[in-house]
C-alpha positions, 0 to 999 in steps of 0.5 A: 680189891678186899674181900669181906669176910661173912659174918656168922650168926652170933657176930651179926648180933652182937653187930647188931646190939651196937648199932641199936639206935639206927632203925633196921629195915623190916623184913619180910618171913620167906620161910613160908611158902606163900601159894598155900592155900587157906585151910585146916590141913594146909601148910599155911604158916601164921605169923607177922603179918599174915593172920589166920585166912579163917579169922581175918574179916568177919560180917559184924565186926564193928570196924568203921566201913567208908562210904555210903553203904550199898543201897542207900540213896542219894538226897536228890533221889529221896526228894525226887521220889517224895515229889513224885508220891502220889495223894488224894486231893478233892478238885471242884468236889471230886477226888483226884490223885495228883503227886506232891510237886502238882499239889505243891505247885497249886497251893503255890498258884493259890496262894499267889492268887489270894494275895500274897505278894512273896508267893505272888512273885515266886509264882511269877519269877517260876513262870518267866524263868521256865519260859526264858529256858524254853526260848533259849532252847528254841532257834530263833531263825533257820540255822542255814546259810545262804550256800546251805539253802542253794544246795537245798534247792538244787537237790529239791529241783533234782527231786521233781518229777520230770513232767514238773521240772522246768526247762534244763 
């Protein structure tokens, strides 16, 4: 087994001067102590890669923030929002506050009772399409099957009062 000899300072440099193109690995400064806290008075040391704790991000800087900023909203709750503004309309002479989508829709309904045909069939294909999801939403029959309805008579029998029951 060979021992290495260690190298001092100075034969490291020059170690290093020859080796020149090969890339060195990026070591970190553990000189520091890195538990000390921020402040005028406190031993923080400042160098590569660890900025002054009172200068590092400031309100305003100008850097590029991702994202949608806090408190802005969404598309879909600004247009729901301006549908559910509320206007002053005059219906059979008086006036009436309705939101905008009502307003829209009667305009709608109008329009397609005047005569035009494109709002005619929108009007219509609006109607059929609400009215298909509220059929599909409903059942067509009970959802019971034939052992689900003997038990719910059976407990409906045992429910009666015993004056009203038949023979047992």
């Amino acid at each position: 087994m060979v021992k290495r000899a260690r190298l001092t300072p100075e034969a490291r440099r020059r170690i290093g001067k020859k080796t020149a193109g090969a890339k060195q690995p990026v070591r970190a400064n553990t000189t520091h102590d890195k538990e000390a806290p921020a402040g005028k008075g406190s031993e923080y040391s400042v160098g590569r890669n660890k900025t002054p704790k009172d200068t590092r991000f400031r309100k305003g800087d100008g850097r590029p923030r991702p994202g949608r900023p806090k408190g802005s909203k969404n598309m879909v709750t600004l247009l729901l929002e301006a549908a559910r503004d509320q206007l002053t309309v005059s219906i059979d002479g008086k006036p009436r506050r309705i939101s905008k989508a009502q307003a829209a829709v009667i305009q709608l309904a109008n329009a397609g009772a005047m005569g035009n045909p494109k709002l005619l069939l929108k009007f219509i294909d609006s109607i059929a399409s609400i009215e298909a999801r509220a059929e599909a939403a409903r059942p067509s029959e009970y959802p019971f099957s034939e052992a689900d309805k003997i038990v719910i008579e059976e407990i409906y029998r045992r429910l009666k009062p015993y004056d009203e029951r038949e023979n047992d």
